[in-house]
C-alpha positions as CSV (number, residue, x, y, z in Angstrom):
1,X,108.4,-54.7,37.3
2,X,106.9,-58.0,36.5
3,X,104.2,-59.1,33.7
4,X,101.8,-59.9,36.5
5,X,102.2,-56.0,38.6
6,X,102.2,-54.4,35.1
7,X,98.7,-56.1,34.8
8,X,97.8,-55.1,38.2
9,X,98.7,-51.9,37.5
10,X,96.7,-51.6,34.4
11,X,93.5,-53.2,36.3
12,X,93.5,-50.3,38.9
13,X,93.9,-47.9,36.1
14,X,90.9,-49.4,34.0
15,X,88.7,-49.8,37.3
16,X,89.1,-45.7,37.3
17,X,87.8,-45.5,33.9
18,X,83.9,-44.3,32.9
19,X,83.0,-44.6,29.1
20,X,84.3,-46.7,26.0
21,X,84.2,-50.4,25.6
22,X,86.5,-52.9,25.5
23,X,87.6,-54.1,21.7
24,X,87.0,-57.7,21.4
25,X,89.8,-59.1,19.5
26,X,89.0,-62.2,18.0
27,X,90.5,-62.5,14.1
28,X,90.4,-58.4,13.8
29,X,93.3,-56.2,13.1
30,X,95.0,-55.4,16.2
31,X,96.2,-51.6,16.4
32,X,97.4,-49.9,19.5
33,X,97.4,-46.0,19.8
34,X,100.6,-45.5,21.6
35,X,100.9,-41.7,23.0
36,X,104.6,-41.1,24.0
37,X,104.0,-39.5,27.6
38,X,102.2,-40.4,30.5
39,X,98.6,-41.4,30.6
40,X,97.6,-38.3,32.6
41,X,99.1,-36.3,29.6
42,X,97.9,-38.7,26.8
43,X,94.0,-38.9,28.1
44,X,94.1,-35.4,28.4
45,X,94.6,-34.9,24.8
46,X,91.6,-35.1,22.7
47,X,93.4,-36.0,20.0
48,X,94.2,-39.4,21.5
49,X,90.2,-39.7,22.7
50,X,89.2,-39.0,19.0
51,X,92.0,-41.2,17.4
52,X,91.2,-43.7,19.6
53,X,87.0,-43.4,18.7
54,X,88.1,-43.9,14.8
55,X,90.1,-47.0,14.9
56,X,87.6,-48.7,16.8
57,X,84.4,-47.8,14.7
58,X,86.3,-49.0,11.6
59,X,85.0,-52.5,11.0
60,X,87.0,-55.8,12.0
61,X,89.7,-53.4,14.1
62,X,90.4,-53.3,17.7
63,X,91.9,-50.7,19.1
64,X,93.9,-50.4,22.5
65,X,96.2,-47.8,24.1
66,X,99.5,-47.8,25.5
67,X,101.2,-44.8,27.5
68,X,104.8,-43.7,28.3
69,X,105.8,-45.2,31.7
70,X,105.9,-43.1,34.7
71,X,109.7,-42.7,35.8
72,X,109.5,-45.2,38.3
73,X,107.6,-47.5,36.3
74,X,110.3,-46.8,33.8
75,X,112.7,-47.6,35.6
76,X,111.7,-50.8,36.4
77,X,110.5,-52.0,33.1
78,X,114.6,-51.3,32.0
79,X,116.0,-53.2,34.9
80,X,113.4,-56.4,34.8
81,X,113.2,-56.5,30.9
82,X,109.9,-57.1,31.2
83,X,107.8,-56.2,28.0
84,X,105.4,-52.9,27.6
85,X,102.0,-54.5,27.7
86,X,98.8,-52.2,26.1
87,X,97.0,-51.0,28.7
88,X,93.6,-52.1,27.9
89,X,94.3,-55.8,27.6
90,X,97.8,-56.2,28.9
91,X,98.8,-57.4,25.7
92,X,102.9,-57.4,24.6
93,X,102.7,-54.0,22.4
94,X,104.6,-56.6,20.3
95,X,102.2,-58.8,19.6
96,X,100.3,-56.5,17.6
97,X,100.1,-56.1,14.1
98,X,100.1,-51.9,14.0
99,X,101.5,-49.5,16.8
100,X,100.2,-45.8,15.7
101,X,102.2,-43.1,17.9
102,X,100.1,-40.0,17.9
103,X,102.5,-36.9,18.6
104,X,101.6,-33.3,19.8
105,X,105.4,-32.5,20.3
106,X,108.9,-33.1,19.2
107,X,110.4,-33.5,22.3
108,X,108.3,-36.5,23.0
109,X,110.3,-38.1,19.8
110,X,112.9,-39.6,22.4
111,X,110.3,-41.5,24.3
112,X,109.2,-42.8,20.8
113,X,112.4,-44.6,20.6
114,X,112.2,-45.4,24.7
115,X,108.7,-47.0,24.4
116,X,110.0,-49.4,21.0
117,X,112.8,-50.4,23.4
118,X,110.7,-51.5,26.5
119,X,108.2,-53.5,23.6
120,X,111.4,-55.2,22.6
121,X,110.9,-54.1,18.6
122,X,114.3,-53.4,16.2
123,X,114.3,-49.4,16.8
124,X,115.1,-49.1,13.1
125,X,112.6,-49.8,10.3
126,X,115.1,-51.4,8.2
127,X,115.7,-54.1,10.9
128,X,111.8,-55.1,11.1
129,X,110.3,-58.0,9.2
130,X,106.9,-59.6,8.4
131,X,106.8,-60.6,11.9
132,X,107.0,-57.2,13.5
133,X,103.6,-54.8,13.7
134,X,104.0,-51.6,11.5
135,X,105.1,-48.4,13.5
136,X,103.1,-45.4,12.4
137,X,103.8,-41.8,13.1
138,X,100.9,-39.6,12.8
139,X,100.1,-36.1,15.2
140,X,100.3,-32.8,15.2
141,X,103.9,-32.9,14.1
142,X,103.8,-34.5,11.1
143,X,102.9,-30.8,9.5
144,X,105.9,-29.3,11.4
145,X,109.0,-32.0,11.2
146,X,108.6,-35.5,10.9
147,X,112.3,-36.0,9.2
148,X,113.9,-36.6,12.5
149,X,112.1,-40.1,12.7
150,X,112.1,-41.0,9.1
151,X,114.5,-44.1,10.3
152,X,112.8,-45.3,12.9
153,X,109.2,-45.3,11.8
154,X,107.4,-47.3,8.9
155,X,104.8,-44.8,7.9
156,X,104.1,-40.9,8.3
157,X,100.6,-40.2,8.4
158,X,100.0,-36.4,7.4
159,X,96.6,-34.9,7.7
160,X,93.0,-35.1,9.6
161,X,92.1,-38.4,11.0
162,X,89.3,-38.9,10.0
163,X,90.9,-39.2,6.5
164,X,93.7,-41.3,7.3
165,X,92.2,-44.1,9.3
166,X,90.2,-46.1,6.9
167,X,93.1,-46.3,4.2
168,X,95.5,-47.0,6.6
169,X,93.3,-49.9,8.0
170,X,92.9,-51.3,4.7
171,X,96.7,-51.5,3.4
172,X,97.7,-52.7,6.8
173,X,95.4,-56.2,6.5
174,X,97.8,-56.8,3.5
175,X,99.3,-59.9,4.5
176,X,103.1,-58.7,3.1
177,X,104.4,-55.8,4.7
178,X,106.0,-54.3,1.9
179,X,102.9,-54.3,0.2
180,X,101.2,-52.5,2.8
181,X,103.9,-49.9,2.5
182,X,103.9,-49.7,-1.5
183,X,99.8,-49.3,-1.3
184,X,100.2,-46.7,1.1
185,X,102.9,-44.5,-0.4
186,X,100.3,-43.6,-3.8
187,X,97.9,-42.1,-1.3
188,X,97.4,-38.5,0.0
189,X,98.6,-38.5,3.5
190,X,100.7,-41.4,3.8
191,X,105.0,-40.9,3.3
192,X,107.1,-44.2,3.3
193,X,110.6,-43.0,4.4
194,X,112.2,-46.3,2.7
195,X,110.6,-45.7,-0.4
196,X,112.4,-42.4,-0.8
197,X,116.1,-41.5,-1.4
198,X,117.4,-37.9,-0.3
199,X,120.5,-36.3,-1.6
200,X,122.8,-34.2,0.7
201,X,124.8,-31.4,-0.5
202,X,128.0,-31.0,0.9
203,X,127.4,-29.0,3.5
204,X,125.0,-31.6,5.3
205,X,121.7,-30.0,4.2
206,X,119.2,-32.3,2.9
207,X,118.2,-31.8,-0.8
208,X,114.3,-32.9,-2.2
209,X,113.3,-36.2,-1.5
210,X,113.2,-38.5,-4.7
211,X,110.8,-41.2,-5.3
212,X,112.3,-44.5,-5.5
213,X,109.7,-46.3,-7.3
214,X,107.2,-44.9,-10.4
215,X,104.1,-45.8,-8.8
216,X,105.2,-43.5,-5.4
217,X,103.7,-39.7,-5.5
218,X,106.7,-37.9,-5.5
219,X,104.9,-35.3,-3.2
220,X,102.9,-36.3,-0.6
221,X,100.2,-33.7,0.1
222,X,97.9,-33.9,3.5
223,X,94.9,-36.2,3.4
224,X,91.6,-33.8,4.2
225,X,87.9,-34.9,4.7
226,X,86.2,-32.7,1.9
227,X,83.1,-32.3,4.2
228,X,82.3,-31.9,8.0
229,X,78.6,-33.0,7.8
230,X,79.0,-36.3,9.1
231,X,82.2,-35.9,11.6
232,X,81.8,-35.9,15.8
233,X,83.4,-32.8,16.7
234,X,86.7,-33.8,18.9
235,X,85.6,-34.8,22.6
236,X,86.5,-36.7,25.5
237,X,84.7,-40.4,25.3
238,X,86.9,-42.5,28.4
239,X,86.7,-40.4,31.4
240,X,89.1,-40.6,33.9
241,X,90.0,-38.5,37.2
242,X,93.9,-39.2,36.2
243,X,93.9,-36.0,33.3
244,X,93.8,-32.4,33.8
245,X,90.1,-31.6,34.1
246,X,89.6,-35.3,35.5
247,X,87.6,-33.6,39.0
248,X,85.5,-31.1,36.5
């Protein structure tokens, strides 16, 4: 599949679309919410909607979306090596400076690793640079077992949304990635795999995780908003008919 029918393809998908805007992008902070399964599964979750509605109401961010190929589409993307654009601007997923994965389940933690592929990003944290956006893993499954993808992603965020959106957005207009990554490993919510060593005893299991730096909270507990009073309750905000109660 070429650049110019993934476009197409997005255009018929966005023509479908009632409610939201489209982020202006100009010199903001470019994040793209990247749910790893379809967009029929992704816009049915209203996790995503929500996620979605708190990147773009923090100031100077634009936020976009990008989905999980269908097979076919899949397919094709592998064979032309053409790159996974964003859906709302047909951007390179690439080109932007944070990709935050939202995850409801662990077996979507393959198509994590399928989707950094088709952007054409190093699968492995260790192997991304300055020049690379910062992969963020944040879901429902980061309070069950994020371990799995401790090599592959830059940041675990743990906790509500609503509390983990504005800090994250803040450390990642650092202009040094590492920096980013030190700022946000001393806050509630946020665990840098790189910045923590684990011991294994010699049966394989994994012993506690050990701080590699003093300033890094050697336990990282789940970022909470302290009060309701001034949160939207989760709700869908792009309708579509493409999701589950799409013709309701």
């Amino acid at each position: 599949m070429s650049f110019w029918q993934q476009r197409e393809a997005a255009q018929r998908q966005l023509d479908l679309e009632r409610g939201g805007s489209r982020p202006s992008v100009g010199d903001r902070l470019r994040v793209v919410l990247a749910f790893p399964n379809t967009y029929y599964v992704g816009m049915s979750n209203l996790g995503v909607q929500t996620v979605h509605h708190l990147f773009n109401r923090e100031p100077g961010v634009a936020c976009e979306r990008v989905f999980l190929p269908p097979k076919q589409v899949l397919r094709a993307l592998q064979t032309s090596r053409a790159p996974l654009l964003s859906l709302d601007s047909q951007t390179p997923v690439s080109d932007f400076d944070v990709v935050a994965f939202t995850v409801s389940f662990e077996w979507d933690y393959v198509n994590i690793l399928t989707m950094l592929r088709l952007a054409g990003l190093p699968v492995y944290a260790r192997e991304r640079t300055d020049r690379h956006p910062l992969i963020v893993l944040g879901g429902a499954v980061t309070f069950l077992n994020p371990e799995p993808l401790a090599p592959f992603v830059d940041v675990v965020a743990v906790g509500e949304g609503e509390a983990l959106v504005a800090p994250l957005v803040s450390a990642a207009a650092a202009t040094d990635r590492r920096d980013a990554l030190r700022q946000l490993a001393t806050q509630p919510g946020f665990y840098v795999p790189s910045l923590y060593g684990v011991r294994f005893r010699d049966d394989g299991v994994a012993g506690p995780h050990e701080a590699l730096e003093p300033a890094v909270q050697p336990f990282v507990p789940k970022a909470t908003v302290k009060t309701i009073d001034d949160i939207d309750p989760p709700c869908t905000r792009i309708f579509t008919p493409h999701t589950e109660f799409g013709s309701r």
